[in-house]
C-alpha positions as CSV (number, residue, x, y, z in Angstrom):
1,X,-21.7,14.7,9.4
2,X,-21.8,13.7,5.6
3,X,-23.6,9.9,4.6
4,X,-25.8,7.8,6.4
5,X,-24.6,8.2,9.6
6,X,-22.8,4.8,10.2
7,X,-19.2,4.0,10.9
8,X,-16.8,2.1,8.1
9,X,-16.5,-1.1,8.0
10,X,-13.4,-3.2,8.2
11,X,-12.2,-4.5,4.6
12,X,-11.4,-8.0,6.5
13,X,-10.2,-8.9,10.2
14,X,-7.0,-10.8,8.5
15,X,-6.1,-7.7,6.3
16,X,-6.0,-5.4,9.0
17,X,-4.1,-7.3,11.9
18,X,-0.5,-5.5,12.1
19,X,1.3,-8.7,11.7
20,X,1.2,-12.2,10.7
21,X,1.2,-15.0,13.5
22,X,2.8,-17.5,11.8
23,X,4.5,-19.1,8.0
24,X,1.4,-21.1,7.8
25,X,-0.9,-18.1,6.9
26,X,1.4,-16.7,4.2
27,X,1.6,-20.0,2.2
28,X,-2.3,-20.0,2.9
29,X,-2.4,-16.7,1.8
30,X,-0.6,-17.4,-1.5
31,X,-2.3,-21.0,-1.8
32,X,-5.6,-19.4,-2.0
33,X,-5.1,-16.5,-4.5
34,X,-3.8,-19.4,-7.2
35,X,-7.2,-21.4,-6.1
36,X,-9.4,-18.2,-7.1
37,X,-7.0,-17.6,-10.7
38,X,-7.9,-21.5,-11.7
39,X,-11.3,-20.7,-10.6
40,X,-11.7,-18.2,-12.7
41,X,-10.0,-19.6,-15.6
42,X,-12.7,-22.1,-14.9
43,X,-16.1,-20.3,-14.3
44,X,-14.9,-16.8,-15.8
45,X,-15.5,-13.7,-14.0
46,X,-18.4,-14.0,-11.4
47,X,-19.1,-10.9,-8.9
48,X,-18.1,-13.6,-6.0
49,X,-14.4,-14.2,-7.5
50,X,-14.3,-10.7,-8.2
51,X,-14.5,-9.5,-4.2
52,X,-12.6,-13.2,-3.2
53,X,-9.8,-11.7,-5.6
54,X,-9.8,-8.6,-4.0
55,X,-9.3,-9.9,-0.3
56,X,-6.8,-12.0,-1.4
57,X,-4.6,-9.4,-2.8
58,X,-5.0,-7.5,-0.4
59,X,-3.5,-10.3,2.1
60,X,-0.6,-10.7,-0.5
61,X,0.3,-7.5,-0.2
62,X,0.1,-6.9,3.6
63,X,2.3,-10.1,3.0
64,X,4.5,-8.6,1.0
65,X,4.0,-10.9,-1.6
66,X,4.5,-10.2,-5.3
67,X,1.5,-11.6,-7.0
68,X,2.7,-11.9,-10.3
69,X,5.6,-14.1,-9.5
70,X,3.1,-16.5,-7.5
């Protein structure tokens, strides 16, 4: 057995559920990544957008959701 011994993580609960329960979270989903873009246009580039950026793609693109046509 190669590492440390423990077993991976889970990126995020929402990422990994098969499918979406309702509209509600996709528009969330979306709502949120333009949030973290003005936030960063804002603050600049902190380690904490960096990794909030990265769970909300990947939500957008278990959504299927283009984010560059957000």
């Amino acid at each position: 057995m190669t590492g440390c011994g423990k077993r991976p993580r889970r990126l995020n609960y929402a990422v990994n559920k098969m499918s979406t329960k309702s509209w509600s979270k996709v528009f969330n989903a979306a709502k949120a990544y333009k949030k973290l873009l003005q936030r960063v246009e804002f603050e600049w580039q902190t380690k904490w957008l960096s990794n909030a950026l990265e769970f909300a793609k990947a939500k957008l693109k278990k959504y299927w959701i283009n984010p560059n046509k957000i």
